[in-house]
C-alpha positions as a printed Julia matrix, in Angstrom:
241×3 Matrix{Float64}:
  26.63   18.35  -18.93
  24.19   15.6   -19.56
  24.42   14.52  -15.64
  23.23   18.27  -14.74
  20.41   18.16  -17.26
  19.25   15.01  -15.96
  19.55   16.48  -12.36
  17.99   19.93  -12.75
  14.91   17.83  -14.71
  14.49   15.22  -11.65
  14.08   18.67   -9.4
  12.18   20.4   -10.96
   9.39   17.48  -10.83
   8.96   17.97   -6.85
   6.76   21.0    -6.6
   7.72   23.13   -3.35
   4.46   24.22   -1.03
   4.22   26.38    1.66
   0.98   26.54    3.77
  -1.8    28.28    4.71
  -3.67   28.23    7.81
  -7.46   28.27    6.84
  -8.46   27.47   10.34
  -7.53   26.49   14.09
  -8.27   24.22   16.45
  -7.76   23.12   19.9
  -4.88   20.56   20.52
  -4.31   17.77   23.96
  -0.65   19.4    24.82
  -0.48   15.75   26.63
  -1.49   13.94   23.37
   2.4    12.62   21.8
   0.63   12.12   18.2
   1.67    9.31   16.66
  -1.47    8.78   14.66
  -4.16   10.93   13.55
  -7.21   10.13   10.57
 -11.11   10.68   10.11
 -13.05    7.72    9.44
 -17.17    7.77    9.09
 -17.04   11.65   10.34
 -15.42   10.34   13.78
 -12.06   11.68   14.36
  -8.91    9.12   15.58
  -6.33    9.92   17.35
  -3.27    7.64   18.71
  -0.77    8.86   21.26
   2.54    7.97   21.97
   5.34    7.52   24.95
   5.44    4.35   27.83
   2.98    5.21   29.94
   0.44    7.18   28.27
  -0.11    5.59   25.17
  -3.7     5.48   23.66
  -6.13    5.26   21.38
  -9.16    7.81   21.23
 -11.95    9.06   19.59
 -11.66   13.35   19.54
 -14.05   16.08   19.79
 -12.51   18.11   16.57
 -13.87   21.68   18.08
 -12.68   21.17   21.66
  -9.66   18.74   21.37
 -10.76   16.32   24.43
 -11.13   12.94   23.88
 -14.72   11.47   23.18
 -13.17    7.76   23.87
 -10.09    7.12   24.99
  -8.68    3.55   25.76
  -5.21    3.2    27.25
  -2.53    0.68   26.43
  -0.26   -0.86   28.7
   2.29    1.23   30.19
   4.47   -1.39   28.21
   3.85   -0.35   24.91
   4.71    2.44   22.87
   1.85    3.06   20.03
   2.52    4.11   16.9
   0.14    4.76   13.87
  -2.8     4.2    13.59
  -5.5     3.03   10.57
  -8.7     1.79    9.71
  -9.49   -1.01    7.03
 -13.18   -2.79    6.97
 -14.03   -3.33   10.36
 -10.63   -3.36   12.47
  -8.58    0.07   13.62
  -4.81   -1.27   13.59
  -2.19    0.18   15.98
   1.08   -0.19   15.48
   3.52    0.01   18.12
   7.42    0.98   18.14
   9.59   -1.64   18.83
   7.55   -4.0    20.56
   7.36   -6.36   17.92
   3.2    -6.36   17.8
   0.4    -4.59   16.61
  -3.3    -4.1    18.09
  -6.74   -4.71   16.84
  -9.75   -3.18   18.3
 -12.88   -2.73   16.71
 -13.22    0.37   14.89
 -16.87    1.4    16.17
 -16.55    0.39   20.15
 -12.23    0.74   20.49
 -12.91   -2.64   22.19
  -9.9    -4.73   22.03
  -9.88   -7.48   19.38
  -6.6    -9.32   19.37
  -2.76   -8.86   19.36
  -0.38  -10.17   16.23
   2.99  -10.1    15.78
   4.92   -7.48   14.08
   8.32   -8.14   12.82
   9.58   -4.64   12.12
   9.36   -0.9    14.55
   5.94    0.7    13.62
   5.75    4.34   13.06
   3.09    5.24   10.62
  -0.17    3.52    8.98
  -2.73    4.83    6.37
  -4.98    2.99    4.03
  -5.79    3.0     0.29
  -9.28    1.49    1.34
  -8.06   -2.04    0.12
  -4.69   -2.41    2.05
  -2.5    -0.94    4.94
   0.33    1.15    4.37
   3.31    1.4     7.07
   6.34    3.15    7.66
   9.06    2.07    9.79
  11.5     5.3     9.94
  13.59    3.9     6.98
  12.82    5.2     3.06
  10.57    2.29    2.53
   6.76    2.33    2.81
   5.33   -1.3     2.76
   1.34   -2.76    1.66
   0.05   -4.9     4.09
  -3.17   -7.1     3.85
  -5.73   -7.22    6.82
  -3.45   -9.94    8.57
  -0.24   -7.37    8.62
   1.58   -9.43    6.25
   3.87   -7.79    3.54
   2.16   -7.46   -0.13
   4.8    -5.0    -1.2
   7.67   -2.6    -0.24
   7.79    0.53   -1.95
  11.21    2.61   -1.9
  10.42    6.32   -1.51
  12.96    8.35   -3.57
  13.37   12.41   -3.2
  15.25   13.87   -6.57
  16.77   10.47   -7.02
  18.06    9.64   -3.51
  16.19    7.67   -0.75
  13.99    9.56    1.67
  14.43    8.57    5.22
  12.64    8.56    8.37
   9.14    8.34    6.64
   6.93    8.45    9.43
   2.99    9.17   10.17
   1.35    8.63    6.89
  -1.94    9.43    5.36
  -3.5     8.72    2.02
  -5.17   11.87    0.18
  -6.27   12.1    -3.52
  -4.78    8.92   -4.15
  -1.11    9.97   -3.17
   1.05    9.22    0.51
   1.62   11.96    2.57
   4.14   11.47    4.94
   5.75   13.68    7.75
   9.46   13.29    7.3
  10.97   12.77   11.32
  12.82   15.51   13.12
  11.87   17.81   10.44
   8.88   20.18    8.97
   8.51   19.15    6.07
   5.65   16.93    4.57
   6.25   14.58    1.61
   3.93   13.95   -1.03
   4.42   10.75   -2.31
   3.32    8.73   -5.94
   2.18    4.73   -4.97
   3.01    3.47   -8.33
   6.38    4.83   -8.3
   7.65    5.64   -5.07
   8.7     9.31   -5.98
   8.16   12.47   -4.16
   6.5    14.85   -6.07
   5.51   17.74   -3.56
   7.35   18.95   -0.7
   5.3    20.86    2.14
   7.61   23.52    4.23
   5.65   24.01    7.32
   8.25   25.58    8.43
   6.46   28.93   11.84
   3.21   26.82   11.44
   3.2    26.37   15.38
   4.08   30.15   16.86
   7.24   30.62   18.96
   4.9    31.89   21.35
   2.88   28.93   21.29
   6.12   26.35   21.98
   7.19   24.96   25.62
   9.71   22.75   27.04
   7.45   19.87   26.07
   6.88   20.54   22.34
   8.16   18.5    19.92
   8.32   17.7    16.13
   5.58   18.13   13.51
   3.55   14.84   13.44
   0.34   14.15   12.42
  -1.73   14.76    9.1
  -5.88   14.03    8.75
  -8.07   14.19    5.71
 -12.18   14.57    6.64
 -14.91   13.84    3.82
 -14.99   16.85    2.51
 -10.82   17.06    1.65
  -9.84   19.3     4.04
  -6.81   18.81    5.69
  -5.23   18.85    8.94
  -2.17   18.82   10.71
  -0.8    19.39   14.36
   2.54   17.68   16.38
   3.65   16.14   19.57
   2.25   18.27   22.52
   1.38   20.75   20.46
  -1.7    23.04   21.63
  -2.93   23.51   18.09
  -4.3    21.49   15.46
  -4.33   23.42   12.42
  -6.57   23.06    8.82
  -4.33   24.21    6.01
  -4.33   24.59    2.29
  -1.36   24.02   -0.48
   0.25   27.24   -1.45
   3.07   26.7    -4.7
């Protein structure tokens, strides 16, 4: 009896959302998003997949790219971040991670990276990454670990933690292969929201190229945003309980 008390309390902690979409935008059905933030009013985008990887700068209205740089058809970018002057880039299994400067998208530098990337965000002081597993780890401006944070759903780990962003001091993460978005506590590691955006893209709306829900975006002014892999939306979107 005590076990089910302590269970039906740990539950009912994580408050279940559903959406709604306040507004729509325009989506690159060729953009695999990997990564997606505002920074300064300028909106970032990283794509995914050999071959077409990049990093660009996006006209929020239209979709198209302001900027866009292109990695080498050898690498496989992942999230993406912004901390004083550098935008980071992860990539998946390549072992490394980018620099480029965060005004031009010139190229800076590239440093190793001992785990798969999948997503970054920032507090404003240090990096936070994902690598698919239930752990989210702090990294300083060089990439190296500060600390690993395990990310527990109603007591059990949460896996395949992937693009991240940091809003109103919580994470929010996209969990992989599915449509849900957690909302994570940094002090404790604990999920206490779960987003269903379960019909957010229309059936009408899908093709043979569309894939999972992946991307989330904060502006200035706290509005939200989310879209997916080759998905021909991008969609602004408020909490319902």
């Amino acid at each position: 009896m005590i076990t089910l008390l302590l269970c039906a309390c740990s539950q009912a902690q994580v408050t279940q959302y559903k959406f709604k979409v306040v507004k729509e935008y325009q989506h690159d059905m060729a953009a695999y998003t990997q990564g997606l933030f505002f920074h300064n009013g300028t909106f970032y985008e990283t794509t995914g997949q050999y071959g077409t990887s990049s990093i660009r700068t996006v006209d929020l209205n239209t979709g198209k790219p302001i900027k866009n740089k292109k990695l080498n058809s050898k690498y496989f970018a992942e999230g993406s971040a912004i901390l004083g002057d550098n935008l980071y880039i992860l990539t998946w299994t390549n072992k490394v991670a980018f620099l480029y400067d965060a005004k031009t998208l010139e190229y800076k530098k590239t440093v190793s990276y001992p785990r798969e990337g999948w997503g970054l965000t920032t507090d404003g002081k240090q990096l936070i990454a994902s690598d698919g597993s239930s752990n989210l780890y702090y990294l300083d401006k060089d990439l190296k670990v500060q600390k690993k944070l395990a990310v527990t759903y109603n007591g059990r780990p949460l896996k395949n933690l992937n693009e991240l962003e940091w809003i109103n001091g919580k994470i929010w993460a996209n969990v992989y292969l599915t449509d849900s978005i957690a909302i994570i506590n940094p002090a404790t590691g604990k999920v206490e929201g779960m987003i269903d955006c379960t019909g957010l893209l229309p059936d009408a709306l899908w093709t043979s190229a569309t894939d999972v829900l992946n991307g989330i975006a904060v502006d200035a002014a706290g509005k939200v945003y989310v879209t997916g892999k080759n998905w021909p939306k991008l969609y602004q979107i408020e909490l319902v309980k």
